[in-house]
Structures are given as C-alpha cells and as structure tokens.
C-alpha positions in Angstrom: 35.3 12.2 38.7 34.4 14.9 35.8 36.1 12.8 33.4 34.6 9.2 34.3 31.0 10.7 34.6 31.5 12.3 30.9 33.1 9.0 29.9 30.2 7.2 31.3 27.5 9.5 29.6 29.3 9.9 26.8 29.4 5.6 26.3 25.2 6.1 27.2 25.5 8.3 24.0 26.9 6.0 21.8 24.6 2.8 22.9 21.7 4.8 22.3 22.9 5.9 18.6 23.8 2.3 17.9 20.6 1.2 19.4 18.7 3.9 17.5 20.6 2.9 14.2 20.1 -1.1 14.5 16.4 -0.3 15.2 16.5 1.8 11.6 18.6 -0.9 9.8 16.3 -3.8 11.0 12.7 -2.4 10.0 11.4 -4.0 6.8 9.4 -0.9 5.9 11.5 1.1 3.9 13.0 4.3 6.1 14.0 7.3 4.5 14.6 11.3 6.0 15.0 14.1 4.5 16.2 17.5 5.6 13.6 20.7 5.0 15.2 21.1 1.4 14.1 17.5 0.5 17.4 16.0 0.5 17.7 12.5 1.4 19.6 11.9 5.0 19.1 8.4 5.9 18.1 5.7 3.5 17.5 2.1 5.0 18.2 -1.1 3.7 14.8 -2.0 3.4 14.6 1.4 1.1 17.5 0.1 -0.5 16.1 -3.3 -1.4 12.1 -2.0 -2.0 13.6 0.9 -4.4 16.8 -1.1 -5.7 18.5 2.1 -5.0 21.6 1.6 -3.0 22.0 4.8 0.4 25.2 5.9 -1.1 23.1 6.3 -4.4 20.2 8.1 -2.4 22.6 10.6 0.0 22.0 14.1 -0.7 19.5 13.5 -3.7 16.0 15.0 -3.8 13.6 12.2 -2.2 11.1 13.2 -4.9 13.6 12.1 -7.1 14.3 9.2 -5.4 11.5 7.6 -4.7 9.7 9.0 -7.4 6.7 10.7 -5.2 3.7 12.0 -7.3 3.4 15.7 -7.8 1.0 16.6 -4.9 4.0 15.2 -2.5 6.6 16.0 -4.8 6.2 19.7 -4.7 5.5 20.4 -1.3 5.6 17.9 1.4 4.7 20.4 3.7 1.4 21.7 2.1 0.3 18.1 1.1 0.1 17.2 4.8 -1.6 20.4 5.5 -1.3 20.4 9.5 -1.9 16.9 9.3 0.4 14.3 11.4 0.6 12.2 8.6 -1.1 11.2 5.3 -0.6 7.9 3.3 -0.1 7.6 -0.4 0.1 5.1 -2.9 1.8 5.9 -6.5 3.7 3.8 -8.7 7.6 3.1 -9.2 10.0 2.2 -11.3 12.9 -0.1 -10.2 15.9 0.6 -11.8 15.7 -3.0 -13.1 12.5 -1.7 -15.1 10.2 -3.4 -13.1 7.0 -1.2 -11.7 5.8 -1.3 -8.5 2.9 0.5 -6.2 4.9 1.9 -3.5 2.4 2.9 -0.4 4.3 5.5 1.2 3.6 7.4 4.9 4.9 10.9 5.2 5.3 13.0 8.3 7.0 15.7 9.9 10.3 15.1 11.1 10.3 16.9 15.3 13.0 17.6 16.3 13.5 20.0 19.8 14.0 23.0 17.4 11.1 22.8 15.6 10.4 20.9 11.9 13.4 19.6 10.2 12.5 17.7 7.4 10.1 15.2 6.6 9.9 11.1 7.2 8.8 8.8 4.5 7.8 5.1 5.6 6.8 2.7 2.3 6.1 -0.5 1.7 5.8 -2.5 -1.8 1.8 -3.1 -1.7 2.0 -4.4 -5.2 1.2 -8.1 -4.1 -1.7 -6.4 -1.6 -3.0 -4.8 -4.3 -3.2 -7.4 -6.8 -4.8 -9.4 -4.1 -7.5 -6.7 -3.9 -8.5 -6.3 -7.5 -8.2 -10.2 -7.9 -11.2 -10.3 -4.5 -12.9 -7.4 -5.9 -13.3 -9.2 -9.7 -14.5 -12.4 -7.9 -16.9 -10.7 -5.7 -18.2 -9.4 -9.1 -18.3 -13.1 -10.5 -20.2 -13.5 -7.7 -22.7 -11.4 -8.3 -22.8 -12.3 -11.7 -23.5 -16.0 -10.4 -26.2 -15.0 -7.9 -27.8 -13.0 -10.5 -28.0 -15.7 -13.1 -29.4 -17.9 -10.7 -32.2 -16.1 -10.2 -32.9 -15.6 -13.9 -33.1 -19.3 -14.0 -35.3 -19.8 -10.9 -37.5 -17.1 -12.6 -37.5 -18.5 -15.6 -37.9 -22.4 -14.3 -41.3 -21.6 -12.1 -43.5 -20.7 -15.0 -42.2 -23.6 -17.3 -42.7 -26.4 -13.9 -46.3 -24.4 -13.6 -46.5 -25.0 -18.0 -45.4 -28.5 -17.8 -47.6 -29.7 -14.5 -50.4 -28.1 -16.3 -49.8 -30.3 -19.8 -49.5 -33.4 -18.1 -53.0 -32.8 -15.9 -54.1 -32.2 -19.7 -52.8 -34.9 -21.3 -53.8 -37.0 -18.9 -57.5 -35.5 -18.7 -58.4 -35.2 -22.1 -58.7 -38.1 -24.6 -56.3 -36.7 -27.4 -55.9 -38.5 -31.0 -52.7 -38.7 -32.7 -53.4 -35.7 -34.8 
C-alpha cells in the first residue's frame, strides 16, 4: 500500500512539474530566474527568441549580463525594488544580430517557502509600442500645430472681412473718380 500511495504521489509530482514547465515554455513574455547571486536558472523560449540568446547560452551567466539590465537593476536587484513587490523598467538591448531593442522588463522577488531565493524577470520587446507612442505623441503635436494656425487665420480673416465690407459700403457710397 506504502509503495502504490508513493507511486501515486510521486506521478502527482511529476504532472505538476510538467504542467508547471509547459506553462513556462508557452508564455510569450520572456521568463527568466535567477538564483540570489544573479545567475540565470531558467530562460524561456520566449527569452530565447526576444533576446536571440539561446537557454544553454544564458545557464549559469549573470542575468545582468544577459539581458543587459541598466545599472540601477544591474547592481542590486534587491535594493532597486526597495520592499516593493515589483517594479517595471524599460532599457534598451542589443541582439546579438546587432539589432537594438527597448526591452520593458518586470522584476520581483522570487518566494520560495524558505524565504527569498532570487529574483524573477518578465520582459517584453515594447519597441513597436513605443514607436507607436512617439509616432501619437508627434501627431497630437501636429495637431496642435493645426488648431493653432487656424486660429491665426480666423484672427487674422475678421479684421480684413470687417476692412473689405467697410470698402465696398464706401465704394459704393461715395462718388469716386478714376484718380
């Protein structure tokens, strides 16, 4: 009976770890973990593909390394989220094919039962978002542009209709020569 109930749980183990791990391999934000040293643990596919850094490439390397985190990250995880749960940041990165990207990363506290054992990082590529941004932001400036030059020429076109209506009551009033 000992053995069939530790086969049984031990089977509920393993369903839950491949469960656990197809969950990981199907998110397309990229995944990484790192261990309270900063080396990498698990790397994603979605990592792998956003970073064009393959998992065997990434094992065991510093994540600030890897995904090239900016210096307030970089140095510390732990004192750039300061208590907090988690805190976004966006920095750029350079693909190994020499392409640059803006990463916007997630970091948190990795739990475990035993306390703090690393740190999570969850990143997209927000380079098309953020091109979309500036491209809204420079035509909501256009627009502005637009309203404000149309104002200029209503301001401009009220005292020249008030100039011309007055001519043509002249013109018309006043007998006027050639000269």
């Amino acid at each position: 009976r000992a053995g069939a109930s530790l086969a049984e749980a031990s089977t509920e183990i393993a369903n839950l770890q491949a469960y656990s791990q197809d969950i990981i391999e199907s998110l397309t934000s990229g995944l990484v973990t790192a261990d309270a040293a900063g080396r990498v643990r698990t790397f994603n596919p979605s990592a792998a593909t956003i970073t064009g850094c393959s998992a065997a490439e990434a094992a065991g390397r510093h994540v600030a390394d890897v995904l090239q985190l900016p210096a307030e990250v970089a140095d510390d995880p732990g004192a750039f989220l300061a208590g907090a749960r988690s805190r976004r940041v966006d920095f750029p990165f350079r693909r190994p094919d020499g392409r640059t990207i803006e990463i916007g990363a997630a970091v948190a506290p990795l739990l475990t039962p035993g306390g703090k054992a690393g740190f999570v990082f969850t990143f997209l590529d927000v380079t098309e978002t953020r091109r979309l941004e500036r491209d809204a932001r420079v035509r909501q400036r256009l627009a502005a542009v637009g309203e404000m030059a149309a104002g200029l020429a209503h301001e401009i076109r009220n005292p020249l209709a008030s100039m011309a209506g007055s001519m043509q009551v002249l013109r018309e009033a006043l007998p006027l020569s050639a000269e």
